[in-house]
mmCIF file of the N, C-alpha and C atoms, coordinates in Angstrom:
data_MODEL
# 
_entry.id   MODEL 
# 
loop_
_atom_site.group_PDB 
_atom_site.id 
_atom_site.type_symbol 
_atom_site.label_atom_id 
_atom_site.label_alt_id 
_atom_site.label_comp_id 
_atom_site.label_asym_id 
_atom_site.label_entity_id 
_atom_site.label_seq_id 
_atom_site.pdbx_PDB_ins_code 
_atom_site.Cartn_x 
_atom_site.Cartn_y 
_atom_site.Cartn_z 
_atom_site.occupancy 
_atom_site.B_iso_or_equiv 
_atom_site.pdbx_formal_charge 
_atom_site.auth_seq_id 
_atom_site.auth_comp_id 
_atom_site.auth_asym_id 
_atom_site.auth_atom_id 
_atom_site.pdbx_PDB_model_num 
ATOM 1   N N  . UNK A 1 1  ? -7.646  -19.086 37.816  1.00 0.00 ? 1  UNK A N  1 
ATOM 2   C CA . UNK A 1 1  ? -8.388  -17.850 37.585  1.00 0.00 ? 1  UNK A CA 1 
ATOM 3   C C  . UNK A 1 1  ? -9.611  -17.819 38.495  1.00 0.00 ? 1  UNK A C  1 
ATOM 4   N N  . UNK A 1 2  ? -9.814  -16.638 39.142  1.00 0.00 ? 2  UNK A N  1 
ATOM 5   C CA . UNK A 1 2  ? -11.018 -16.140 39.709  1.00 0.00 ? 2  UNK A CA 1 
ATOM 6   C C  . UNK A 1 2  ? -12.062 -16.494 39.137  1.00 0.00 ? 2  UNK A C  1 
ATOM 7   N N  . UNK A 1 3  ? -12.980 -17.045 39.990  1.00 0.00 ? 3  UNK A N  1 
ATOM 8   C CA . UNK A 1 3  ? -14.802 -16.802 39.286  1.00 0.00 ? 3  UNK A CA 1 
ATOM 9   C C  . UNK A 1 3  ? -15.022 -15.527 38.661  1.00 0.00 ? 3  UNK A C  1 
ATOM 10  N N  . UNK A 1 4  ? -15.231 -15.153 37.922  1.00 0.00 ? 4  UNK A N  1 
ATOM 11  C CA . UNK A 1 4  ? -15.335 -13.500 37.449  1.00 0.00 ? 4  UNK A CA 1 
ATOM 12  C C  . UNK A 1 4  ? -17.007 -12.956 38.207  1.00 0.00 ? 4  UNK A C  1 
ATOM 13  N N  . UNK A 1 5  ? -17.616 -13.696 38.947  1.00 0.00 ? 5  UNK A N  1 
ATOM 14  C CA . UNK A 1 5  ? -18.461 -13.191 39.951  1.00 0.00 ? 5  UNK A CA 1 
ATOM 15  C C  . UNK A 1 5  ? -18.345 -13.008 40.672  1.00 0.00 ? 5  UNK A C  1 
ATOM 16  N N  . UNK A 1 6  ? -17.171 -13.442 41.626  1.00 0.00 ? 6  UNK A N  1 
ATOM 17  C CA . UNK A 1 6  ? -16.797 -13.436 42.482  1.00 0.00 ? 6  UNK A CA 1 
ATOM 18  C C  . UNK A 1 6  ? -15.672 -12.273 42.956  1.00 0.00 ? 6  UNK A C  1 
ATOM 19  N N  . UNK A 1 7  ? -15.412 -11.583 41.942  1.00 0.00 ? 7  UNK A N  1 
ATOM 20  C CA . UNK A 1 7  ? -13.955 -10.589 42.249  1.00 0.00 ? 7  UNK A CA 1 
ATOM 21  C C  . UNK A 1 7  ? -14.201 -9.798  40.778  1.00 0.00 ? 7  UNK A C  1 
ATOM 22  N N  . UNK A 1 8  ? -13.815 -8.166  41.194  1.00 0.00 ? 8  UNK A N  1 
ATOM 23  C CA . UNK A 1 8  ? -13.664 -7.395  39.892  1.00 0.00 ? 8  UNK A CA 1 
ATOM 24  C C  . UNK A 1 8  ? -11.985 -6.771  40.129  1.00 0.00 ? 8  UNK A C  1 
ATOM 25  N N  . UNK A 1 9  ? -12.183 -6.225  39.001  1.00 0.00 ? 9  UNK A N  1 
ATOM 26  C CA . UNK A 1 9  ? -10.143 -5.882  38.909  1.00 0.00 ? 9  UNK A CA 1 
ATOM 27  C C  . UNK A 1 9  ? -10.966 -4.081  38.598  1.00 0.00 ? 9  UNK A C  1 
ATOM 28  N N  . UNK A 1 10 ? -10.400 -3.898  39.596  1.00 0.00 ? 10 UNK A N  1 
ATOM 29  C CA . UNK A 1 10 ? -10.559 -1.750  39.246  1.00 0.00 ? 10 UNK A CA 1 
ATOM 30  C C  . UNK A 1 10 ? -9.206  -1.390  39.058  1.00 0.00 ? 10 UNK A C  1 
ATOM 31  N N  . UNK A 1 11 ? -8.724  -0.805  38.234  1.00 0.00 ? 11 UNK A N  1 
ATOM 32  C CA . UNK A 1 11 ? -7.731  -0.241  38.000  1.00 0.00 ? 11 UNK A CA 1 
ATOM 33  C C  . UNK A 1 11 ? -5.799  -0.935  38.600  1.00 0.00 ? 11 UNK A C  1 
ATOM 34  N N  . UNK A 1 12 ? -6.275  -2.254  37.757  1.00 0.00 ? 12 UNK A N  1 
ATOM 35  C CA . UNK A 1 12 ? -5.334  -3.272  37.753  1.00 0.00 ? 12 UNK A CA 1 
ATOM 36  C C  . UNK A 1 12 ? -5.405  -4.094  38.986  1.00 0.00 ? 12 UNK A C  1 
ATOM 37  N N  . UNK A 1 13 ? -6.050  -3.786  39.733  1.00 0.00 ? 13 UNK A N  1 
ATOM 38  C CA . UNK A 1 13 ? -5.912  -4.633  41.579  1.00 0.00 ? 13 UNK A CA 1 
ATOM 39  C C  . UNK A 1 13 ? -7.622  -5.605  41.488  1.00 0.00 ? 13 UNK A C  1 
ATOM 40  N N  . UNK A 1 14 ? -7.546  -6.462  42.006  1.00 0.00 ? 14 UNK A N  1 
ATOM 41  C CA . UNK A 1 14 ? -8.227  -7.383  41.819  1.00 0.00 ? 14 UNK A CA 1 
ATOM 42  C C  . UNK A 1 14 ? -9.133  -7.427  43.409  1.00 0.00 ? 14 UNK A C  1 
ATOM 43  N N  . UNK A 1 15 ? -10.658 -6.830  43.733  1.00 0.00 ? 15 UNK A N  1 
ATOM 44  C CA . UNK A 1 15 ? -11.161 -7.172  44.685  1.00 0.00 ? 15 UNK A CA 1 
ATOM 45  C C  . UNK A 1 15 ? -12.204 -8.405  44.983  1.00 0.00 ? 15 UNK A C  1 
ATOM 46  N N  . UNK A 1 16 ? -12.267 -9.155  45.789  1.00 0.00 ? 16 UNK A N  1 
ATOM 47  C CA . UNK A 1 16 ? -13.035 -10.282 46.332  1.00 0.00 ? 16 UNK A CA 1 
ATOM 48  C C  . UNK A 1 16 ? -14.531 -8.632  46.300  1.00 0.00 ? 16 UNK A C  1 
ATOM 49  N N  . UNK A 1 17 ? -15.376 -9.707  45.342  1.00 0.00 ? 17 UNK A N  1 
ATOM 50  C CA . UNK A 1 17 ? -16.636 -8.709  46.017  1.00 0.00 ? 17 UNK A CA 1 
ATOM 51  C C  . UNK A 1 17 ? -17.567 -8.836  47.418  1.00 0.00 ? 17 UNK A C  1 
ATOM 52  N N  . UNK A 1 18 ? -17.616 -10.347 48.086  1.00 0.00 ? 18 UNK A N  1 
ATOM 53  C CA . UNK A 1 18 ? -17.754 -10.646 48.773  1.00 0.00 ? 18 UNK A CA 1 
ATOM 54  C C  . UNK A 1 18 ? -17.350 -9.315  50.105  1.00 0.00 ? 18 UNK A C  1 
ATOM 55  N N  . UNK A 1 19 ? -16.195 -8.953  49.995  1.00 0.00 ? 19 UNK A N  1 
ATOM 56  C CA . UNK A 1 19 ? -15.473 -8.307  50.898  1.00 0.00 ? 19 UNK A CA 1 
ATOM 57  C C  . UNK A 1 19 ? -15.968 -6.693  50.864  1.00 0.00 ? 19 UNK A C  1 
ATOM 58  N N  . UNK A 1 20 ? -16.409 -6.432  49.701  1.00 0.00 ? 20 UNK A N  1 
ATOM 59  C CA . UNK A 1 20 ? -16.987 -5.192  49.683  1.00 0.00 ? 20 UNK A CA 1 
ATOM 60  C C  . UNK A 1 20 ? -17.761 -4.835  50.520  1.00 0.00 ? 20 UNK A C  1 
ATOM 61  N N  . UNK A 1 21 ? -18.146 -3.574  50.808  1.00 0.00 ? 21 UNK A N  1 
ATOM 62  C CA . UNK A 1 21 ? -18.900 -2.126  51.879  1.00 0.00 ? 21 UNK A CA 1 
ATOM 63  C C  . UNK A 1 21 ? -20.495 -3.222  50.569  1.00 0.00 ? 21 UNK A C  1 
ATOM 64  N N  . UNK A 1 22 ? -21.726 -2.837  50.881  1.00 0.00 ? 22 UNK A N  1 
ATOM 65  C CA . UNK A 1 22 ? -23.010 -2.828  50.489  1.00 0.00 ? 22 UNK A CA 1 
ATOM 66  C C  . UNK A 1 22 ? -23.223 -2.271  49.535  1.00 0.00 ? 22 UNK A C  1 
ATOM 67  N N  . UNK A 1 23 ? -22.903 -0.796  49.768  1.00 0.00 ? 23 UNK A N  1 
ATOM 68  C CA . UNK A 1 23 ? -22.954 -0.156  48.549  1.00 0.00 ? 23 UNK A CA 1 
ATOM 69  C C  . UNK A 1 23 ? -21.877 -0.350  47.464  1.00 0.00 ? 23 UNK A C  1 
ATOM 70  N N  . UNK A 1 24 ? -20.645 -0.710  47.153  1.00 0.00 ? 24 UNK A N  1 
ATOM 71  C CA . UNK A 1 24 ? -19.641 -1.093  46.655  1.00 0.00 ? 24 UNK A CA 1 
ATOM 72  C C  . UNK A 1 24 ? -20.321 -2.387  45.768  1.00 0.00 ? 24 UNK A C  1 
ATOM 73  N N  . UNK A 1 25 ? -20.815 -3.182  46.643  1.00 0.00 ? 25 UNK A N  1 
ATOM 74  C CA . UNK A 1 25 ? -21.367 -4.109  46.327  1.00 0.00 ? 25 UNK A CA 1 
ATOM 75  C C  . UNK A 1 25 ? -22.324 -3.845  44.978  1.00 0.00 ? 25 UNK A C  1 
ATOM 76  N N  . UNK A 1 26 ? -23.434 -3.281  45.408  1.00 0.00 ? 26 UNK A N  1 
ATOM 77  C CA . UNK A 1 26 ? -24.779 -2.137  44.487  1.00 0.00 ? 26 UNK A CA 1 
ATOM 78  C C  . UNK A 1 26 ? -23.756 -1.588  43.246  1.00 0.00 ? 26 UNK A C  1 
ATOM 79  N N  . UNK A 1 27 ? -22.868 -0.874  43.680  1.00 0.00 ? 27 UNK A N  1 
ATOM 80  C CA . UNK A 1 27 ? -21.877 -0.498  42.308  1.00 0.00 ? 27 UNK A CA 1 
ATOM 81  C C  . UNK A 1 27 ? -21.507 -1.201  41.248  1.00 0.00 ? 27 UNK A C  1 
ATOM 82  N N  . UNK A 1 28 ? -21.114 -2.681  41.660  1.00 0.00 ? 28 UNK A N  1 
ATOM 83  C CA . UNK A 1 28 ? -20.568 -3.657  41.103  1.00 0.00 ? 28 UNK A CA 1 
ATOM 84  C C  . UNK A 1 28 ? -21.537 -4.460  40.241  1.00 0.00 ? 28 UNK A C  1 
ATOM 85  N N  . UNK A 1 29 ? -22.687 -4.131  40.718  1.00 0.00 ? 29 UNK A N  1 
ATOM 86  C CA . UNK A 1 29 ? -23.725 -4.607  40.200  1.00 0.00 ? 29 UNK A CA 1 
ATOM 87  C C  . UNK A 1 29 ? -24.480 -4.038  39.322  1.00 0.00 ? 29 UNK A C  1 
ATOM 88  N N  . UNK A 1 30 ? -24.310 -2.679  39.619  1.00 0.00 ? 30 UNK A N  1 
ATOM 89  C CA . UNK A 1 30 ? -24.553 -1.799  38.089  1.00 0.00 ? 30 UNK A CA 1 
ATOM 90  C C  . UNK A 1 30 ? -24.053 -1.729  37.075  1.00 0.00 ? 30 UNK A C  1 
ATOM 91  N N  . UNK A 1 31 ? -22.420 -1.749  37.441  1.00 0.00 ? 31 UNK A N  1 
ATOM 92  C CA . UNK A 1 31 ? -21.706 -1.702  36.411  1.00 0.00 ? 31 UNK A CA 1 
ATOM 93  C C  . UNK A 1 31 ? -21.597 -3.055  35.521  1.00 0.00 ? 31 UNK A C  1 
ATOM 94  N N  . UNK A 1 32 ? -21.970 -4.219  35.883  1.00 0.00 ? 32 UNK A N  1 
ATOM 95  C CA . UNK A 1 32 ? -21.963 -5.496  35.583  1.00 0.00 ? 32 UNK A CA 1 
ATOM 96  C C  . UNK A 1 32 ? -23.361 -5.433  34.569  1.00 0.00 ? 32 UNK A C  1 
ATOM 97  N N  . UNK A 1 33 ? -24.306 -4.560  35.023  1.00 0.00 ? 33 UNK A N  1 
ATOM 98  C CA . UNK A 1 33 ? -25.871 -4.402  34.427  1.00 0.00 ? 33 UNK A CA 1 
ATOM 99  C C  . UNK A 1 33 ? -25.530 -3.797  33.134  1.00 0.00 ? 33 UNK A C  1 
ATOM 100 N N  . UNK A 1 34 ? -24.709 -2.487  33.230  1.00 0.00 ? 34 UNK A N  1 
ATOM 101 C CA . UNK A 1 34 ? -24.385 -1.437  32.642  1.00 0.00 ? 34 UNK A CA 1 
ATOM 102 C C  . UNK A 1 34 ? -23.533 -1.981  31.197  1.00 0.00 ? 34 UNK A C  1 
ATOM 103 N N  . UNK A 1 35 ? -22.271 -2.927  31.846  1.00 0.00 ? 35 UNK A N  1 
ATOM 104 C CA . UNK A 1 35 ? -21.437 -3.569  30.637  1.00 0.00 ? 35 UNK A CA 1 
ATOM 105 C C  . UNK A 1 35 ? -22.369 -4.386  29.742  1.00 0.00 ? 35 UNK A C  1 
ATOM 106 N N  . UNK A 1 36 ? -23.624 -5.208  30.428  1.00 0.00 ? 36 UNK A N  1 
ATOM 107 C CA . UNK A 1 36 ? -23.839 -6.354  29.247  1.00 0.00 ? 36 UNK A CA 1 
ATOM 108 C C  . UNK A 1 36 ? -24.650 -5.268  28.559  1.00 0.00 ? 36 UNK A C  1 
ATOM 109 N N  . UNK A 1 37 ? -25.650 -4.321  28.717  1.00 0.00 ? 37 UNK A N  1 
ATOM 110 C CA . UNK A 1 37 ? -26.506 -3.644  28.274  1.00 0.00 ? 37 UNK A CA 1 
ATOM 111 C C  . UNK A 1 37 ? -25.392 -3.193  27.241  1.00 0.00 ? 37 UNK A C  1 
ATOM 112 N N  . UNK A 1 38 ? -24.282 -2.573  27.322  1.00 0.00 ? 38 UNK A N  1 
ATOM 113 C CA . UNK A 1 38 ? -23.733 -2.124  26.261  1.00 0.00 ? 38 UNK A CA 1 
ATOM 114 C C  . UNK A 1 38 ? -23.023 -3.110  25.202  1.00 0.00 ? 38 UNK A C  1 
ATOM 115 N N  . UNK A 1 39 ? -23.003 -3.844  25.743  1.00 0.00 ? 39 UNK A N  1 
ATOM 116 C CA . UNK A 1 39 ? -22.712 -5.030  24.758  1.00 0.00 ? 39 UNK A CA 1 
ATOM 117 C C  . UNK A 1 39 ? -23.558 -5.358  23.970  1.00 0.00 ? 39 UNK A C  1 
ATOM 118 N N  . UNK A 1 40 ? -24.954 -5.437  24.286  1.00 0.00 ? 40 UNK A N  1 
ATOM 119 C CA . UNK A 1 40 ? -25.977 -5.732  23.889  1.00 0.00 ? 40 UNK A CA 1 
ATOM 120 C C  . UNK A 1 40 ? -26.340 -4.744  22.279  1.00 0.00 ? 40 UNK A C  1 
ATOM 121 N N  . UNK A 1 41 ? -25.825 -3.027  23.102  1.00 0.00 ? 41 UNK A N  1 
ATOM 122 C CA . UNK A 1 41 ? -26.138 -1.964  22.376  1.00 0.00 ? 41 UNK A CA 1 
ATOM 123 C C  . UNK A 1 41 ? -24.915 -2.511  20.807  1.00 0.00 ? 41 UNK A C  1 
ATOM 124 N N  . UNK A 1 42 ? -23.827 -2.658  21.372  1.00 0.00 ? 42 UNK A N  1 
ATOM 125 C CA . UNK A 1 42 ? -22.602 -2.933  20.317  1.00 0.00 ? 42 UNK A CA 1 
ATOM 126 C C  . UNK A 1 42 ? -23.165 -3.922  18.884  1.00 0.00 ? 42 UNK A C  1 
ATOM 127 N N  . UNK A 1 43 ? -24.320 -5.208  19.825  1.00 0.00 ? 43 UNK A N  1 
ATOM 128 C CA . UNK A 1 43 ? -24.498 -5.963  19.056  1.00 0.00 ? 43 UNK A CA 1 
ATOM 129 C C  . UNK A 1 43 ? -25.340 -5.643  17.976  1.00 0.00 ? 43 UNK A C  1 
ATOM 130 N N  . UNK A 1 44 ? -26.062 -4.658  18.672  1.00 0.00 ? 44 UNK A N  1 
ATOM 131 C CA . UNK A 1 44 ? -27.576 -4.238  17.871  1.00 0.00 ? 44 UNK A CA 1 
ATOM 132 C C  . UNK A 1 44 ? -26.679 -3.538  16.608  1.00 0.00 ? 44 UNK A C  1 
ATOM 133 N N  . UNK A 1 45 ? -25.908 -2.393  17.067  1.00 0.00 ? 45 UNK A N  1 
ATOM 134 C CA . UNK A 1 45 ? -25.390 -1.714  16.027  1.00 0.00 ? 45 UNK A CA 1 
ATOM 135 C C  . UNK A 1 45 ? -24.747 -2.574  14.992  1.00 0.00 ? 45 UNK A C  1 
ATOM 136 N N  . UNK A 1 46 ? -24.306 -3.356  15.401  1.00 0.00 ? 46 UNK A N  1 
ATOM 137 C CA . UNK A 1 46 ? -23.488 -4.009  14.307  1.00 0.00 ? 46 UNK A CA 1 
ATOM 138 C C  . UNK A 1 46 ? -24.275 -4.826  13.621  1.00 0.00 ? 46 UNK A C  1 
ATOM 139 N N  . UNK A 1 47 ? -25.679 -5.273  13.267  1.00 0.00 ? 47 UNK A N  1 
ATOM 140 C CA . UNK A 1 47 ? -26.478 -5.601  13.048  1.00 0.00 ? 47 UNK A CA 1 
ATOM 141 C C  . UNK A 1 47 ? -27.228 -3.878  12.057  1.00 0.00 ? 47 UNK A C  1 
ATOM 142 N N  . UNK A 1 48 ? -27.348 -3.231  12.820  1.00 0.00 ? 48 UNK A N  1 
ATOM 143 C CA . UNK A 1 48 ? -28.213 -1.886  11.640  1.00 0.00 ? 48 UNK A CA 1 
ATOM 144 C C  . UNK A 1 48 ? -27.141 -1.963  10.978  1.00 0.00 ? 48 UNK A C  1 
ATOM 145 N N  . UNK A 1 49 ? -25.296 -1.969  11.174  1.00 0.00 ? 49 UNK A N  1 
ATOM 146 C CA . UNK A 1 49 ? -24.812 -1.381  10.246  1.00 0.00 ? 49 UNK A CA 1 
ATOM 147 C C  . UNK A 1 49 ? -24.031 -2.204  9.023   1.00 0.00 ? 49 UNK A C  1 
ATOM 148 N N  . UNK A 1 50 ? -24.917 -3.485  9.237   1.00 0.00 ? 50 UNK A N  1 
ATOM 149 C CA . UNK A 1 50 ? -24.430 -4.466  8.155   1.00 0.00 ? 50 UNK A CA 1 
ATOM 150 C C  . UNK A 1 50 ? -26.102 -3.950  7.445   1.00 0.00 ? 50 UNK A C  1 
ATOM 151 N N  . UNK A 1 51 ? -27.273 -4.304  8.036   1.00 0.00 ? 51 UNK A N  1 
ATOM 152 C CA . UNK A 1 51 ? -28.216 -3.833  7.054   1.00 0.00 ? 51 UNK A CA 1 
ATOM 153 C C  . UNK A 1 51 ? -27.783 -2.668  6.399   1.00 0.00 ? 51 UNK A C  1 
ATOM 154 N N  . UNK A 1 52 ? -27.561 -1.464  6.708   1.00 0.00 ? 52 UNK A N  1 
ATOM 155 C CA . UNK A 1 52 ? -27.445 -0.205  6.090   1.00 0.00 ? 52 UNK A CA 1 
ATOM 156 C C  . UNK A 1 52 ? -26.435 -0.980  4.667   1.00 0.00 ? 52 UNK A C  1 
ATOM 157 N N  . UNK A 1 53 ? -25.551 -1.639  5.343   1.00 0.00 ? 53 UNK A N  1 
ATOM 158 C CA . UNK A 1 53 ? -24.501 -2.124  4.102   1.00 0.00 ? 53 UNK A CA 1 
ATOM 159 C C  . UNK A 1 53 ? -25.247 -2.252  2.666   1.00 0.00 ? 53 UNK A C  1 
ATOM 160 N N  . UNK A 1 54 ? -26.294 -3.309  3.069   1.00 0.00 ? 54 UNK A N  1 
ATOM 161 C CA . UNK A 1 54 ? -27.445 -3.968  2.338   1.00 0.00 ? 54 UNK A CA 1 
ATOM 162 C C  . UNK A 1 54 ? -27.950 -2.940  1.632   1.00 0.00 ? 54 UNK A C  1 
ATOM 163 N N  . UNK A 1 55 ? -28.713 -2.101  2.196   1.00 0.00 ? 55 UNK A N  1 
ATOM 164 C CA . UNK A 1 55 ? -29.475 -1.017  1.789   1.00 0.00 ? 55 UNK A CA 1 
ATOM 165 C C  . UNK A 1 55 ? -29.299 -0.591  0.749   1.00 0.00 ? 55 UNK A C  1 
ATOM 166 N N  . UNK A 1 56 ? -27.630 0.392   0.850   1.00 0.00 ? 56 UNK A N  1 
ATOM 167 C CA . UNK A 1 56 ? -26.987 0.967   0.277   1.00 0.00 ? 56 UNK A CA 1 
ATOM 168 C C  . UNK A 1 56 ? -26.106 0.630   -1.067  1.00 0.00 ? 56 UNK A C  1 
ATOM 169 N N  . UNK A 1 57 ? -26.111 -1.162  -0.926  1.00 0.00 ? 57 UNK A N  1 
ATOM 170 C CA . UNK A 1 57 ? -25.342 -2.055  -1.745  1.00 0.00 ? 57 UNK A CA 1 
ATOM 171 C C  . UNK A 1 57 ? -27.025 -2.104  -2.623  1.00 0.00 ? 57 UNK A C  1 
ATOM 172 N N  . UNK A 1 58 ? -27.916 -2.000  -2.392  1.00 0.00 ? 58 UNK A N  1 
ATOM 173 C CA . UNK A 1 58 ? -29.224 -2.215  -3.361  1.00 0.00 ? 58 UNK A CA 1 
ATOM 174 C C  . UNK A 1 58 ? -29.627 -1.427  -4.314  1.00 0.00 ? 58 UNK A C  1 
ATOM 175 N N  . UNK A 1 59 ? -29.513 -0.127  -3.370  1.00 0.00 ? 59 UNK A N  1 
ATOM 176 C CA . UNK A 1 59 ? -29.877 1.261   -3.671  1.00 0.00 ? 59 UNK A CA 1 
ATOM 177 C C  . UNK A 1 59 ? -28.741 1.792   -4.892  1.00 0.00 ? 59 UNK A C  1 
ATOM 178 N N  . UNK A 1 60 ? -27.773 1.411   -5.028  1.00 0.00 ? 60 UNK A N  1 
ATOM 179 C CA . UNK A 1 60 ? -26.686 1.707   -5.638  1.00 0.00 ? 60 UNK A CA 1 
ATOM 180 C C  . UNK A 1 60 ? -26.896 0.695   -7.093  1.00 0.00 ? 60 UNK A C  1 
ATOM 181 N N  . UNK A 1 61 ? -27.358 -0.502  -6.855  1.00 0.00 ? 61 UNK A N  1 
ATOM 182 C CA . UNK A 1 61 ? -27.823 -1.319  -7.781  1.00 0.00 ? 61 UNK A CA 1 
ATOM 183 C C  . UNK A 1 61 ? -28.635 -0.473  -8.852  1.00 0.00 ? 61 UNK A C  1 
ATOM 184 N N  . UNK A 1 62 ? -29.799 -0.207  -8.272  1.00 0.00 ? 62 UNK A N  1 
ATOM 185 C CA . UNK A 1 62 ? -31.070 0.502   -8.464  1.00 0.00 ? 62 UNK A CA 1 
ATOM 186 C C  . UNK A 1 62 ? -31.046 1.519   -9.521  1.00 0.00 ? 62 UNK A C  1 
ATOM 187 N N  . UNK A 1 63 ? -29.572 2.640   -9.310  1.00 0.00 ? 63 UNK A N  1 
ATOM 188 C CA . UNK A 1 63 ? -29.858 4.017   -9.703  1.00 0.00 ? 63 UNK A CA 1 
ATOM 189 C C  . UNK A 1 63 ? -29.162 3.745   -11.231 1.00 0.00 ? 63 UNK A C  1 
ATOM 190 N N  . UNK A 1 64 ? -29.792 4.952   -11.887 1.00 0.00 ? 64 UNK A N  1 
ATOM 191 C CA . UNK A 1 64 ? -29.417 4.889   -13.473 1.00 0.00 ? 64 UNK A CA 1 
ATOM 192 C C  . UNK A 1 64 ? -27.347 5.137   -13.260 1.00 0.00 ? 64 UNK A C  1 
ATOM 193 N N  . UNK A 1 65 ? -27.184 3.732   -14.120 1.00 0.00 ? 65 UNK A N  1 
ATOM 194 C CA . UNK A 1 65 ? -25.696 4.341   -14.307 1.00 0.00 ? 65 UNK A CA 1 
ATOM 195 C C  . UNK A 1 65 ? -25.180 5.593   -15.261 1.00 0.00 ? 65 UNK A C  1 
ATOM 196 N N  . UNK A 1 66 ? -24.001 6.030   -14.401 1.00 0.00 ? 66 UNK A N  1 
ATOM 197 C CA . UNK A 1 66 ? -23.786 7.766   -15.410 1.00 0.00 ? 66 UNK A CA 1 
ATOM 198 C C  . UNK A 1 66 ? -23.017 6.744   -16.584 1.00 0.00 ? 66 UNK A C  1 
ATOM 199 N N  . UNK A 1 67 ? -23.087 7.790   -17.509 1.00 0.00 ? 67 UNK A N  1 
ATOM 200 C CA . UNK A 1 67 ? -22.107 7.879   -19.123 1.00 0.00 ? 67 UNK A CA 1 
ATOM 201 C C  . UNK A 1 67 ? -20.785 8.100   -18.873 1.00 0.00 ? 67 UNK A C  1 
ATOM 202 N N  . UNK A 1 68 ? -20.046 7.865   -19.304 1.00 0.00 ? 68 UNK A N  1 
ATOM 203 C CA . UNK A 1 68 ? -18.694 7.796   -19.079 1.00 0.00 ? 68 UNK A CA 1 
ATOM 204 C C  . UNK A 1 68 ? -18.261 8.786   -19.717 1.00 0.00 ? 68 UNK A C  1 
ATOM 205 N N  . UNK A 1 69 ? -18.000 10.053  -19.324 1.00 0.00 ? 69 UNK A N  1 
ATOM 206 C CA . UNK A 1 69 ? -17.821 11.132  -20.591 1.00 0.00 ? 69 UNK A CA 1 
ATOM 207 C C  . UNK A 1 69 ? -16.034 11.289  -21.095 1.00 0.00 ? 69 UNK A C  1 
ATOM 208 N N  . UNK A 1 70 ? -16.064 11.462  -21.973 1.00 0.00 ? 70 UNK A N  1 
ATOM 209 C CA . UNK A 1 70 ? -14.228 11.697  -22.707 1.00 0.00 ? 70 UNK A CA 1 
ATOM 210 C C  . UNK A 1 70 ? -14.105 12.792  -22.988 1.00 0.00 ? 70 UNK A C  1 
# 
């Protein structure tokens, strides 16, 4: 297997980045910026949305239970 720094796969074909145009290069490098940042974003969320879990698992604790009517 490839260094995964060394080569990206665009749309199934696998390029040496080395070999890339400059700007190609700059691209590759955004998008590399771009993926962890959203990973990052994925992590955060999944983090608010276990708190919210919490929250909501408390808050539910909290409230007067209804009567069971017949």
């Amino acid at each position: 297997m490839a260094n995964e720094k060394n080569t990206i796969t665009i749309d199934g074909t696998e390029y040496n980045v080395a070999d890339l145009s400059d700007n190609a290069k700059q691209q590759v490098a955004n998008l590399r910026v771009t993926d962890a940042e959203i990973e990052k974003l994925k992590q955060q969320l999944a983090i608010y949305q276990t708190a919210r879990t919490a929250y909501a698992r408390t808050l539910s604790e909290e409230l007067p239970q209804k009567e069971a009517t017949h």
